[in-house]
Biopython code that builds the backbone (N, CA, C, O; Angstrom):
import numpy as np
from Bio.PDB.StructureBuilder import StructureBuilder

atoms = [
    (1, "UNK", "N", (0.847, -1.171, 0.000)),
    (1, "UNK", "CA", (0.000, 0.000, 0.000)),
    (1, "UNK", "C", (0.892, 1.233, 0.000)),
    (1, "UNK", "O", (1.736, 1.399, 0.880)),
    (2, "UNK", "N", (0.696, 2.114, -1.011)),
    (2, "UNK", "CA", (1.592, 3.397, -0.935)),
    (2, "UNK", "C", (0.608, 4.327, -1.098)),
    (2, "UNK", "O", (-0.541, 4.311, -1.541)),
    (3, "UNK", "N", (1.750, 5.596, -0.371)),
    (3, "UNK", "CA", (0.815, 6.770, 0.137)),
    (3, "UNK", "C", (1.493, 7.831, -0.376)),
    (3, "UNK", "O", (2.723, 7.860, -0.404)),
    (4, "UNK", "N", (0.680, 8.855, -0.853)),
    (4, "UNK", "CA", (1.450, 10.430, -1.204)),
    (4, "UNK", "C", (1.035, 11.278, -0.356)),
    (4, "UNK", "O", (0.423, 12.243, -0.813)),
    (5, "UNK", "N", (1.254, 11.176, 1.273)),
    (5, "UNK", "CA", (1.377, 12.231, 2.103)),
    (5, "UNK", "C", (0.287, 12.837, 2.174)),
    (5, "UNK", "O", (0.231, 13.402, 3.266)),
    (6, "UNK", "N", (-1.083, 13.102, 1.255)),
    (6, "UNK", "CA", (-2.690, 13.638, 1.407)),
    (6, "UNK", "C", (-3.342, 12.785, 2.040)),
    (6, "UNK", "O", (-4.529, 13.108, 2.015)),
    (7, "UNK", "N", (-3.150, 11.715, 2.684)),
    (7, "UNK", "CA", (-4.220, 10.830, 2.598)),
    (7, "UNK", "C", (-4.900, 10.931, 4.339)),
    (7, "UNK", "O", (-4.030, 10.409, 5.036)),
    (8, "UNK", "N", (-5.613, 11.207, 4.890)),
    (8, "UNK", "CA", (-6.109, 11.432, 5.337)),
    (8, "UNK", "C", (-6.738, 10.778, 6.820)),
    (8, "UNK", "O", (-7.909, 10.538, 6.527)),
    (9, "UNK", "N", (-6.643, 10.593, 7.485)),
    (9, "UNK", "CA", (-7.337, 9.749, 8.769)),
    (9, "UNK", "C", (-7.925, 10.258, 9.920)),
    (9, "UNK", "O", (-7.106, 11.139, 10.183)),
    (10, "UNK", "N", (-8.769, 10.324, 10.791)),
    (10, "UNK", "CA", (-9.172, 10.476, 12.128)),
    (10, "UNK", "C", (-9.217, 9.825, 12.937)),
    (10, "UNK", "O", (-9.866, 8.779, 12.965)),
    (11, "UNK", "N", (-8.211, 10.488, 14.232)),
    (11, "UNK", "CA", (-7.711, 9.793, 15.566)),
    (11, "UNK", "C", (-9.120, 9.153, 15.903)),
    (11, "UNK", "O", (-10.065, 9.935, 15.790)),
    (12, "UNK", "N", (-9.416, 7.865, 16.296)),
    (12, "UNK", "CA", (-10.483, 7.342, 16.801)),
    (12, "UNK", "C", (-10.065, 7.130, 18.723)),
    (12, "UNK", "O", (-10.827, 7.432, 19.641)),
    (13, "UNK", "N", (-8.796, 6.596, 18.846)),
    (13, "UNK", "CA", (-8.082, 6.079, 19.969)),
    (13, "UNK", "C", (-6.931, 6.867, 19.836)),
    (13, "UNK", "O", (-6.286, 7.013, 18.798)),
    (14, "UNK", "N", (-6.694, 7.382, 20.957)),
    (14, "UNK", "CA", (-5.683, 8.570, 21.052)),
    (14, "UNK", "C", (-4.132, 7.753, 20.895)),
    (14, "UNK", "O", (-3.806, 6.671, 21.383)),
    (15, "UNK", "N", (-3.221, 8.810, 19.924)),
    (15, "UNK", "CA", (-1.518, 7.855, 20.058)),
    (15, "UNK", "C", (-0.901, 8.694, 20.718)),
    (15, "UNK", "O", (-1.135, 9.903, 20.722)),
    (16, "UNK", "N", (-0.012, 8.093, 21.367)),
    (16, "UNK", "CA", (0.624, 8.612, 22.152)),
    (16, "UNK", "C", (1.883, 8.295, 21.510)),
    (16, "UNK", "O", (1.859, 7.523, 20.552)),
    (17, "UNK", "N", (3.676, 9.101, 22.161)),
    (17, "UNK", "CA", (4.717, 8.681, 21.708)),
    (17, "UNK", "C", (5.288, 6.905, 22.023)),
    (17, "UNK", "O", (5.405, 6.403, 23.141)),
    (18, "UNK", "N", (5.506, 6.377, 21.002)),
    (18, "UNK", "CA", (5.713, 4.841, 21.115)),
    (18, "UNK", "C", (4.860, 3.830, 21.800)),
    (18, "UNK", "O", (5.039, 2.854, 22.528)),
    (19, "UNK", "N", (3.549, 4.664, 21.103)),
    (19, "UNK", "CA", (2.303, 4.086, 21.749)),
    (19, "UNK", "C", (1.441, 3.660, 20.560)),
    (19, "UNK", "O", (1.695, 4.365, 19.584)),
    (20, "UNK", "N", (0.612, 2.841, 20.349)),
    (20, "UNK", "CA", (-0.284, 2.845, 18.975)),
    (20, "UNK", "C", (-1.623, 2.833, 19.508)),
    (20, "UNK", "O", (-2.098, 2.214, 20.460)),
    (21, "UNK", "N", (-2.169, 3.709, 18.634)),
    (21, "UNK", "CA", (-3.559, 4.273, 19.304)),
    (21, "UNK", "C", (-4.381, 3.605, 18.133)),
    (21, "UNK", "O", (-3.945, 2.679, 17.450)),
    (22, "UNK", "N", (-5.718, 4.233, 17.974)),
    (22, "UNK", "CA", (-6.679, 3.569, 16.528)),
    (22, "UNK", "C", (-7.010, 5.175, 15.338)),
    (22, "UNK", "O", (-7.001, 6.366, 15.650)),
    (23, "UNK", "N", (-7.220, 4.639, 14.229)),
    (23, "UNK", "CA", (-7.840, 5.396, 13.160)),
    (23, "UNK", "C", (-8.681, 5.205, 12.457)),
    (23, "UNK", "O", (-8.710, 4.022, 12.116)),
    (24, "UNK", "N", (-9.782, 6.070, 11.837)),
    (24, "UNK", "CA", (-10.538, 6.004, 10.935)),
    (24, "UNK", "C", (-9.943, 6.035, 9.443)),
    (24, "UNK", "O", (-9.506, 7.156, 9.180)),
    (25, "UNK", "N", (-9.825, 5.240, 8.540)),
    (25, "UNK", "CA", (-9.101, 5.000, 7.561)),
    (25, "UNK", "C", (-9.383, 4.534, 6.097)),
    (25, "UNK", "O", (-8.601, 3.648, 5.752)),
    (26, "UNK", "N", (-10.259, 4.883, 5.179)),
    (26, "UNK", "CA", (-10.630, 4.414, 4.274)),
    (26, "UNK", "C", (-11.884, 3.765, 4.594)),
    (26, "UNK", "O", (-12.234, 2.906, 3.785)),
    (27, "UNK", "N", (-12.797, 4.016, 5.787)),
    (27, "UNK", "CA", (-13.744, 3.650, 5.952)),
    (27, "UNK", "C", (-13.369, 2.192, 6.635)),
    (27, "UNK", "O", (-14.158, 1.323, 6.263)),
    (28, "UNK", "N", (-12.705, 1.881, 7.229)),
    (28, "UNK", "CA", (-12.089, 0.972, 8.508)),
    (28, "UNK", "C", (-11.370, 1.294, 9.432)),
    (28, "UNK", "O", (-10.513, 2.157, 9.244)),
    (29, "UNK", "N", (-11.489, 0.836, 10.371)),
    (29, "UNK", "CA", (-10.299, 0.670, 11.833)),
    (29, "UNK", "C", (-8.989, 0.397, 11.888)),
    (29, "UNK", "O", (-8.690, -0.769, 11.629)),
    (30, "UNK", "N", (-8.184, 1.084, 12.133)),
    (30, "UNK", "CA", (-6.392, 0.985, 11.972)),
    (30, "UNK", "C", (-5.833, 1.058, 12.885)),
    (30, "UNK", "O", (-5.766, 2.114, 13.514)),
    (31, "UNK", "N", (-5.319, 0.091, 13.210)),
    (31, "UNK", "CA", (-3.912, 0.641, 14.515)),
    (31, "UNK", "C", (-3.087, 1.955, 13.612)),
    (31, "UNK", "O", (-2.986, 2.318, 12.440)),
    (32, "UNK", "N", (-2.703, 2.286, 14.664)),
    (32, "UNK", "CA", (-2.126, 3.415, 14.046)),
    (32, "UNK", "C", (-0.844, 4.069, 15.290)),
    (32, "UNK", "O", (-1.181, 4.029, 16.474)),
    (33, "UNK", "N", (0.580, 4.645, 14.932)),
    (33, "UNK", "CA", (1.406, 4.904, 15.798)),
    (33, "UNK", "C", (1.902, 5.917, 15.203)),
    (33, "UNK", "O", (1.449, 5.973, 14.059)),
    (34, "UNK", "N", (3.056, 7.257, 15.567)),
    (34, "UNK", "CA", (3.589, 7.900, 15.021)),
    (34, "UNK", "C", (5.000, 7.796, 15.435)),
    (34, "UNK", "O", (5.304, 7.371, 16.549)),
    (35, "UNK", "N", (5.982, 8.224, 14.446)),
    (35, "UNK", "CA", (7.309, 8.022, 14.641)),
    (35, "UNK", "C", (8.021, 9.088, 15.560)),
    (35, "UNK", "O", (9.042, 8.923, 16.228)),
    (36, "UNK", "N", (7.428, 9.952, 15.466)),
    (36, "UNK", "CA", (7.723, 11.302, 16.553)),
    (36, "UNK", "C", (6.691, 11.477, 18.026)),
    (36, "UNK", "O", (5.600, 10.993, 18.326)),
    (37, "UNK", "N", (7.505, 12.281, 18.634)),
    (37, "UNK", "CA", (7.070, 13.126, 19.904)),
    (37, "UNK", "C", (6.113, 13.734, 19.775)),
    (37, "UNK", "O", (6.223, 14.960, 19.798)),
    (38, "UNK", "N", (4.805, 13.135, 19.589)),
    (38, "UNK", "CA", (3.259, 13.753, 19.478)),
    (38, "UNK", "C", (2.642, 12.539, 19.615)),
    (38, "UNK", "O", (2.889, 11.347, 19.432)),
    (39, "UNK", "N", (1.410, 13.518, 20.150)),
    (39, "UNK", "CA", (0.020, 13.054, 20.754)),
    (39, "UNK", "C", (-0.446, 13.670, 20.136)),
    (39, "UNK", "O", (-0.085, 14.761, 19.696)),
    (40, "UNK", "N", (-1.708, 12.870, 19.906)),
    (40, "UNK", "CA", (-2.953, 12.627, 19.338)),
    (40, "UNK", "C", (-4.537, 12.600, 19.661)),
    (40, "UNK", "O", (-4.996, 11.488, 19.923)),
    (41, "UNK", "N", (-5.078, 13.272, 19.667)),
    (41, "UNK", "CA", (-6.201, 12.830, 20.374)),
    (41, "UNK", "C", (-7.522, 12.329, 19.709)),
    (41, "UNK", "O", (-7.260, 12.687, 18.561)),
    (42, "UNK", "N", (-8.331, 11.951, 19.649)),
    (42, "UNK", "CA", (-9.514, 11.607, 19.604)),
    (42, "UNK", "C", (-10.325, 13.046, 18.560)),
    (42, "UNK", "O", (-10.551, 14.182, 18.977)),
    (43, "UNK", "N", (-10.611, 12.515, 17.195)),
    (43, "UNK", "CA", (-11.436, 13.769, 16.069)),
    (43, "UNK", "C", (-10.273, 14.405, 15.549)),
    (43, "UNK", "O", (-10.583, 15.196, 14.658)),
    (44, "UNK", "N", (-8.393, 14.328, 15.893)),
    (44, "UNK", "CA", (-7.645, 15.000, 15.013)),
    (44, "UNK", "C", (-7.751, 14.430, 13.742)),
    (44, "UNK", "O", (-8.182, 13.290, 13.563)),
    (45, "UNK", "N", (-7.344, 15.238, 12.779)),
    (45, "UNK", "CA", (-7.297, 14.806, 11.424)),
    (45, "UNK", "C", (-5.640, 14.257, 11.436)),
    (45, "UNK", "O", (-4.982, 14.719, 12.369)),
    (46, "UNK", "N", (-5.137, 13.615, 10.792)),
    (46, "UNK", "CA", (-3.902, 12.890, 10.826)),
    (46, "UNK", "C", (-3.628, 12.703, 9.312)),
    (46, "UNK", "O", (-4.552, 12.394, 8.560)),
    (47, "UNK", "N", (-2.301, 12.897, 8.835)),
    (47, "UNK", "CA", (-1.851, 12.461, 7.687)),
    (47, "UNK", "C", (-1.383, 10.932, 7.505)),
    (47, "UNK", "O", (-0.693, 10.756, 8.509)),
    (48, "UNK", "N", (-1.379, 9.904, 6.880)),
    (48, "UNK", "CA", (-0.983, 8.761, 6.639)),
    (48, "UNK", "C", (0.104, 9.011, 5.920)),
    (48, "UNK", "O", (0.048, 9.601, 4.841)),
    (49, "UNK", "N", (1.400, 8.502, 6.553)),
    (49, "UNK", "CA", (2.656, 8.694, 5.804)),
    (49, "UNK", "C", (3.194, 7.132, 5.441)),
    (49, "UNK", "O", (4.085, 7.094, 4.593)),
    (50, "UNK", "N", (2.876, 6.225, 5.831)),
    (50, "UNK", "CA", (3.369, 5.013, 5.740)),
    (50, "UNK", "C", (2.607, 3.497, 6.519)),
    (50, "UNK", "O", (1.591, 3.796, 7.146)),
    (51, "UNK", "N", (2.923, 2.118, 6.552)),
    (51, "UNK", "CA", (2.433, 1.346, 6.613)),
    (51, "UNK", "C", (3.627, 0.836, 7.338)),
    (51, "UNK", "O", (4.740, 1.112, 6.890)),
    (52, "UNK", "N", (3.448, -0.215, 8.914)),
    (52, "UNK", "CA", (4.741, -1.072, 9.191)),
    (52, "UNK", "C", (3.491, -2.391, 9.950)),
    (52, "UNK", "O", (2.897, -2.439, 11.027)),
    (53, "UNK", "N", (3.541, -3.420, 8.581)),
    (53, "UNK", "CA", (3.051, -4.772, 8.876)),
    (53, "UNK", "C", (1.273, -3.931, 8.915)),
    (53, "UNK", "O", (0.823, -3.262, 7.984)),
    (54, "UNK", "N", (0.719, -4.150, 9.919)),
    (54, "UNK", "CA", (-0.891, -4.165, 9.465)),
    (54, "UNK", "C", (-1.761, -2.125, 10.576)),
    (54, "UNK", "O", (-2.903, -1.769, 10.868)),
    (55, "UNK", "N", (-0.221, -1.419, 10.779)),
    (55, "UNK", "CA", (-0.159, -0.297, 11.945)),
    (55, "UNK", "C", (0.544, 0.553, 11.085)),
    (55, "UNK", "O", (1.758, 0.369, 10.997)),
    (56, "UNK", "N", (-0.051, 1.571, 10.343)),
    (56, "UNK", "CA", (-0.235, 2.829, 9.698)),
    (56, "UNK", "C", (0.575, 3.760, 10.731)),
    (56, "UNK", "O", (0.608, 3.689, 11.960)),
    (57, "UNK", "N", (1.209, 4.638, 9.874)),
    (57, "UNK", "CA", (1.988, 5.300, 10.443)),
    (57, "UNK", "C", (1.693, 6.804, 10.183)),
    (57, "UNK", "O", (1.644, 7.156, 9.004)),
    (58, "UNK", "N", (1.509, 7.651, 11.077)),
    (58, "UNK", "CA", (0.837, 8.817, 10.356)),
    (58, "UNK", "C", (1.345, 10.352, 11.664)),
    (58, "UNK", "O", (1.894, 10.295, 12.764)),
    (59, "UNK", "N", (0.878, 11.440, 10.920)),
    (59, "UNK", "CA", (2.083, 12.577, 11.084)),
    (59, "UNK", "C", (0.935, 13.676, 11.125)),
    (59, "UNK", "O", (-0.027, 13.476, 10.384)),
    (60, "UNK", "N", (0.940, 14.710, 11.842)),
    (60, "UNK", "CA", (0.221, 15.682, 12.135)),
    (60, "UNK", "C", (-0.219, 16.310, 10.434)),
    (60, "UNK", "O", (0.447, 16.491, 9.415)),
    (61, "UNK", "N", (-1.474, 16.478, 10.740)),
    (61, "UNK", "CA", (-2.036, 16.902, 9.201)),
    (61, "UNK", "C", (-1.544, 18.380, 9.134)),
    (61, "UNK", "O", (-1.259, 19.186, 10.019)),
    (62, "UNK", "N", (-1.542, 18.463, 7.560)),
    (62, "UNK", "CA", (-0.913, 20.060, 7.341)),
    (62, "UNK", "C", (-2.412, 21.051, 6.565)),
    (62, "UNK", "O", (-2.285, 22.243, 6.286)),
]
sb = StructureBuilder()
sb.init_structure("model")
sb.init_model(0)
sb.init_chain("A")
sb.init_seg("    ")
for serial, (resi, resn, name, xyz) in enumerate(atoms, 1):
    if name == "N":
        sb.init_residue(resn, " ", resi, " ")
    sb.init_atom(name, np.array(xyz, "f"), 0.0, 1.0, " ", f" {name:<3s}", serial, name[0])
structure = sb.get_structure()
């Protein structure tokens, strides 16, 4: 699955740093974690930057 940085998600389960929280994602449920020092909460909009095994990896929306 590849991504060009627009793609879009909402925090469902809050992430925390080296924590994996959940997302709204193409109209399904995603684990979801970020590679940086941010939190997440619950209705943020989130960018999808990448995929590791079946936990989406995603980055403060711009």
């Amino acid at each position: 699955m590849n991504f060009d940085n627009s793609e879009k998600a909402i925090v469902d389960e809050e992430i925390r740093p080296n924590e994996c929280g959940r997302v709204r994602f193409q109209n399904s449920w995603w684990p979801a974690k970020c590679d940086r020092d941010l939190t997440f909460e619950p209705g943020e909009v989130v960018r999808v930057v990448g995929i590791d095994n079946i936990t989406l990896i995603v980055e403060a929306s711009l």
